[in-house]
N, C-alpha and C positions, 0 to 999 in steps of 0.2 A: 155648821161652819167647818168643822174639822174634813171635811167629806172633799171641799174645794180648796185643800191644804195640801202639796206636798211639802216635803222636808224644806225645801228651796225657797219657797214662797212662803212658808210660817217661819222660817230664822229672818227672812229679811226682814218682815212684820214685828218679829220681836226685838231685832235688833234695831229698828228704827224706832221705837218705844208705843209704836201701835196697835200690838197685841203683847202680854203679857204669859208668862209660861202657867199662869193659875188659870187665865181665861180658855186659854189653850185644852188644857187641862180635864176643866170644868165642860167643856164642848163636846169633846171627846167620854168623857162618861155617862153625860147624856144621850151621845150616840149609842151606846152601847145599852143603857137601859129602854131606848126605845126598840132596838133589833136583837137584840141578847135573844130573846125569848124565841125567835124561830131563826137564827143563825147560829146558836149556842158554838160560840166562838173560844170562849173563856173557862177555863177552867178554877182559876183562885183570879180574882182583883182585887188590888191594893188602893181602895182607895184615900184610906186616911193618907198611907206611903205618901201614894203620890202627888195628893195635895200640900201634904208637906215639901218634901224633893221641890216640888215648884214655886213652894213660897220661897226658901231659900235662893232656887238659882233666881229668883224677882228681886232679891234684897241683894246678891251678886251685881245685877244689872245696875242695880240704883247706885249700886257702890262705883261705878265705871270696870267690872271685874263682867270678861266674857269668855265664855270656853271655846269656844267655834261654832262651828253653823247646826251642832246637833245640841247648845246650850237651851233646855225647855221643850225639846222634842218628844213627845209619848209614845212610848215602843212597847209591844208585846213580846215578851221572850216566853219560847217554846219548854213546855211543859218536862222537858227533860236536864235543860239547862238550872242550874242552882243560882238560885237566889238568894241570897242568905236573909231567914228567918218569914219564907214564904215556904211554903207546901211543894215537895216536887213529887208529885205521883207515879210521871214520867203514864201516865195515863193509865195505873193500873193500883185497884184497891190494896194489892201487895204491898205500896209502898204510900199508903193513903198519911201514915203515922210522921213520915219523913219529915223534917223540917231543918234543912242543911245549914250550916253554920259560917260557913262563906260563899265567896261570889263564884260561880265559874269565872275564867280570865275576861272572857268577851265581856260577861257584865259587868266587869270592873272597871273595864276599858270605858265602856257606854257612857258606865258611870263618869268614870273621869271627865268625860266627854261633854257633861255634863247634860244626858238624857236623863228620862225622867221614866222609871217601869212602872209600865200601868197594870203590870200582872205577868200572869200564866195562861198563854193560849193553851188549848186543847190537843192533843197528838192523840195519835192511836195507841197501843197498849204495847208500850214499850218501842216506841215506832218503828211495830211492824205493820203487818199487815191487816190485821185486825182493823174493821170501821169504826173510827168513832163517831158521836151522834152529829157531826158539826152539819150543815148544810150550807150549799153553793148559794150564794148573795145573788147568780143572776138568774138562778131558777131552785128552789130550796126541797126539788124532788131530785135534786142530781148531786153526783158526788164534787167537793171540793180537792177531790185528790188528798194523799196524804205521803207522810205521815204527818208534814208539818200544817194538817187541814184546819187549825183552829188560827194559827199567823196567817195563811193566804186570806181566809175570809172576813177575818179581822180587818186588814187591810184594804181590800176590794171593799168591803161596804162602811169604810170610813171610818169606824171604829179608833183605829192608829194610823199614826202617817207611817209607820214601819214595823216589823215584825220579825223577830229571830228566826228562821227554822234551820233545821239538818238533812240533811242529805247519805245515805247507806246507795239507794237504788235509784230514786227518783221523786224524791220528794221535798226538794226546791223547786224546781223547772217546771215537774209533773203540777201540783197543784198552782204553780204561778201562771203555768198554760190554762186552766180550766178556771182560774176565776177573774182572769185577765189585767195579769200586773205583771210584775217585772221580777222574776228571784234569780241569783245570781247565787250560784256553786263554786265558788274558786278553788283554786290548784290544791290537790290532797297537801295536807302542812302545813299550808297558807295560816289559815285558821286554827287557835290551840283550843283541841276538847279539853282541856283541865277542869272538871267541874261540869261535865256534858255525860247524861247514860249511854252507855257506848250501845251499839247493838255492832259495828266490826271495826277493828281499831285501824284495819286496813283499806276503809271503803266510806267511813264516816268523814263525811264535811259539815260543817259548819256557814251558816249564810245569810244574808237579807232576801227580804220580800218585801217589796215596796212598788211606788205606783212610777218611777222614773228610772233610767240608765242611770242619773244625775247622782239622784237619794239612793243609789244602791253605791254609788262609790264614794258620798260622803262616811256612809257606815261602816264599808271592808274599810276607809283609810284608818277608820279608829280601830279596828278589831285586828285586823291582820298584823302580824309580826310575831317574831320567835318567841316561845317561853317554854324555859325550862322547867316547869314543872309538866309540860308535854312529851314524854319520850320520843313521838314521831315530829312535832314541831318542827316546821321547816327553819334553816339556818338563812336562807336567802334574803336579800336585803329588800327591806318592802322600800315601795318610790311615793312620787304625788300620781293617785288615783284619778287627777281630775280630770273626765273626758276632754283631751282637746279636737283643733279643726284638725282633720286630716291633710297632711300635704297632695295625698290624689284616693281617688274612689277605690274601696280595694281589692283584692284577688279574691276570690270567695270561690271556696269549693262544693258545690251543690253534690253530697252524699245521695245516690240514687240507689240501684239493687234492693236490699233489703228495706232500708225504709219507705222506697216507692210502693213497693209491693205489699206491706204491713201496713201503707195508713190510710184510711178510709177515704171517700170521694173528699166530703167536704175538708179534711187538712189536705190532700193534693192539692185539690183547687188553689185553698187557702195560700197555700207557699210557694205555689206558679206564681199565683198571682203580687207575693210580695217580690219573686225574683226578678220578674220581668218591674215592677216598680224601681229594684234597685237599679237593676241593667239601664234603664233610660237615664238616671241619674247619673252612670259614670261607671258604674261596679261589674267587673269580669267576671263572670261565674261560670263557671268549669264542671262538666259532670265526672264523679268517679265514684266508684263501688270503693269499700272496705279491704284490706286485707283478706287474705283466703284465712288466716289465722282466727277469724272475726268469727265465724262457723261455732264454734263452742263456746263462745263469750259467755253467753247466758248461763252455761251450763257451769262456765269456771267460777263465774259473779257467786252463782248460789252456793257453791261448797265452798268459798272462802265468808260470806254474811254466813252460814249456818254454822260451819265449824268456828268462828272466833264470839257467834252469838252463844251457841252451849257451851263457853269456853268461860268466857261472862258470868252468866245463868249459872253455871253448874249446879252449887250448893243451893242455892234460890230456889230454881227448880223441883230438885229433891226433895225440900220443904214444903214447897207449895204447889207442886203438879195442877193439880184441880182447882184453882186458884187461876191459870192461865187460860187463855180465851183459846179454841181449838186452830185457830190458822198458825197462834205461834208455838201451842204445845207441841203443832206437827213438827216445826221448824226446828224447837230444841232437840223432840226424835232424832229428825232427819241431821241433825249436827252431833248429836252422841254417838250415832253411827258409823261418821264418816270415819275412814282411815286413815293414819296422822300419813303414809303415801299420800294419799287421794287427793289430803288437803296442802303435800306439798307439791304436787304436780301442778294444782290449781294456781297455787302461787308460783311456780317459776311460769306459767302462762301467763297468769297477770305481768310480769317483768319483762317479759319478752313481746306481749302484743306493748304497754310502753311507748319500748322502744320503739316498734315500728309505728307505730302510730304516730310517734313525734317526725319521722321522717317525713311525712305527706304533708309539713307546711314550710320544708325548702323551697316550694313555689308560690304557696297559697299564704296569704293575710291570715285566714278562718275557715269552718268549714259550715254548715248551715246543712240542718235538717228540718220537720217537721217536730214539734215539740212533742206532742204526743200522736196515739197512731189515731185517735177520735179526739173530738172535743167532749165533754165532760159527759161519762156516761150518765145514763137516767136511774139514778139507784144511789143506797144508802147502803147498801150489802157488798159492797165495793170500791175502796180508792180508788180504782183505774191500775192499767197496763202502763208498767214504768219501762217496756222494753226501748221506748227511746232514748232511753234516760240514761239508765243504769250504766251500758259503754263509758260513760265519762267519768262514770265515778269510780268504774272498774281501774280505769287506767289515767285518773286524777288527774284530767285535764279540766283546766276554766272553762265554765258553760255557763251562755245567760238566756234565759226565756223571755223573748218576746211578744205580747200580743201585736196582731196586725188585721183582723178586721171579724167583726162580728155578724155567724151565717143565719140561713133562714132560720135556724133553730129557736135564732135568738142566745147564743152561746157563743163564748167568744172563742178565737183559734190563735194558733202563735207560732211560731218559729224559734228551735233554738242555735244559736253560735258558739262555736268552739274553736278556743284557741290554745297553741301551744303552751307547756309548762310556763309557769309565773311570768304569762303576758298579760294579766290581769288590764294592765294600763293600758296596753294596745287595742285588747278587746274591749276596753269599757268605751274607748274611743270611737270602734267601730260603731258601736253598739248604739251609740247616740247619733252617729251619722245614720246607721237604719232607723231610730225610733225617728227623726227626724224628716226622713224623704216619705216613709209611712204616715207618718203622719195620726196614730193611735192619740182617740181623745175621747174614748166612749164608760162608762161606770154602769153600773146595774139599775135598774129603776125601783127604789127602795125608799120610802115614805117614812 
């Protein structure tokens, strides 16, 4: 049951007293003991938790008391996010013993909200780059992307109607491309890490992965907002998230150059073929290249994640060198190395591409690219290439992944959109007038 649930459709079911948040509940763990075993999505599940959490918010209901449309909802938060008095391993034996003592902000939020945590999805190991075991729901020889690979797939094969993950480089959008749902990165600040394992305090976001435009902005509307126990916490006044109708089809900037050239036949195709779907609907699409400045991006993203990652790590490290899996031991190297120069050249790059990046939507609604440069590689020895990703998180602008049609492979492909700082609400807007002309209505075929 829970598989033909989103967030939309099981609040209105419970709020009309024809599904109940236990049944809900109870569906949803059953999904997961039947695909747990070759999706291994999960890292800790609570299930006593959350069969309690749902009896209550049922005896909420009964009382005439409703929290909003996320009252009774089963969400998975990402393995690095706290929980209080669940396990945060943050996907690494180092910290196997951990058992935090409060909420991060987001889950307290959830909570208030009154979601119901069905656990700990799975991340990579420390979410870097390291594989973890999870497998992709619509072929479980290919990767689910990561880091946040155990809420994508979670998600995608029904498991939860939503899922927390983070974002450093590309690992909302990246794995919400490859398992074919909808993750949503909002504007660096938007979201407070307080209670989130940082891997860069300058590049980490915070996010959903869900199967709608819809259910990704009932979630940011609970989560987003200032808290001061975040030192970068954005001060900006959060709005109503709720996609509305557009008053006209909008200005979309189709990013070509580099991402033409980086993404394989089938996402060309793929995102021809959704622009020319928009353009008949009404939507102006515009070709432009990046900034010249755009040339080192990559280069400036990794010496700012590496230097504030061994910055993090340091003591940790030292302790436990051999203890860490070799892709991130490199990374702690490669950031004990850099020179505090290096890494601040990196950073006034970061400020200065920014700004100019915000420039290029004095014209434009959004900008649209391919989500990733392939659809989900065939391999477990690899997340996937976040280089389409990362630009957004480098320079913390809102990006949402969307799928848009499923190739010969059998694998789905997607599109992402990017809007200027804290248009969170414009984009979400957009965003559902694409999922909408598109018309995405396809899941994995999972028994």
């Amino acid at each position: 049951m829970s598989s033909n649930f989103t967030i939309a459709s099981a609040s209105k079911e419970i709020t009309s007293g024809h599904l109940s948040p236990s049944e809900l509940v109870r569906t949803c763990l059953e999904r997961i003991d039947a695909l747990e075993g070759r999706i291994k999505a999960w890292s800790f599940l609570d299930r006593e938790g959350a069969m309690e959490q749902a009896r209550k918010l049922q005896e909420e209901l009964a009382r005439g008391s409703h929290r909003g449309p996320l009252h009774g909802i089963p969400i998975g938060i990402k393995d690095i996010m706290y929980v209080r008095g669940l396990p945060n391993t943050a996907g690494s034996d180092i910290l196997r013993e951990f058992v935090p003592d409060f909420d991060a902000t987001l889950v307290l939020r959830l909570r208030a909200a009154g979601a119901v945590i069905l656990g700990k999805t799975v991340t990579t190991p420390f979410a870097c780059f390291d594989p973890a075991e999870t497998c992709n729901p619509w072929n479980i020889g290919h990767t689910p992307g990561g880091s946040s690979s155990g809420s994508a797939a979670a998600v995608a094969a029904g498991m939860c109607l939503a899922a927390m993950g983070s974002q450093t480089g590309g690992s909302i959008t990246r794995p919400a491309s490859y398992c074919g749902i909808v993750g949503l990165k909002p504007t660096l600040g938007r979201v407070s890490v307080h209670g989130v394992v940082p891997v860069s305090f300058n590049l980490d976001h915070p996010g959903p992965l869900t199967l709608s435009v819809g259910d990704a902005a009932r979630i940011l509307q609970v989560i987003a907002g200032y808290d001061p126990k975040d030192p970068l916490s954005a001060s900006e006044t959060t709005t109503d998230y709720t996609p509305r109708p557009l008053p006209r089809p909008p200005r979309i900037g189709h990013l070509v150059g580099y991402f033409r050239e980086q993404a394989d036949e089938d996402m060309s195709s793929a995102t021809q073929r959704a622009i020319e779907c928009l353009q008949l609907a009404g939507a102006e699409c515009i070709e432009l290249e990046m900034p010249d400045s755009f040339g080192c991006l990559h280069e400036m993203h990794r010496i700012i994640m590496v230097s504030e990652g061994a910055a993090y790590h340091d003591e940790q490290f030292g302790l436990h060198r051999n203890e860490y899996p070799p892709g991130l031991r490199s990374l702690m190297d490669e950031g004990l190395a850099t020179s505090a120069v290096t890494y601040a050249n990196a950073r006034k790059h970061q400020i200065d591409f920014r700004l100019q990046i915000q420039s290029t939507f004095r014209d434009l609604d959004i900008l649209l690219t391919p989500a990733t440069l392939t659809p989900a590689p065939k391999t477990l020895e690899s997340t996937g290439n976040p280089a389409f990703n990362s630009p957004w998180s480098y320079c913390g602008l809102p990006t949402i992944s969307l799928p848009v049609e499923v190739g010969e492979s059998g694998l789905p492909a997607a599109i992402q959109l990017v809007g200027p700082h804290f248009s969170e609400s414009r984009l979400l807007s957009i965003a559902q007038w694409c999922e909408q002309v598109l018309g995405w209505n396809h899941k994995p075929e999972l028994q």
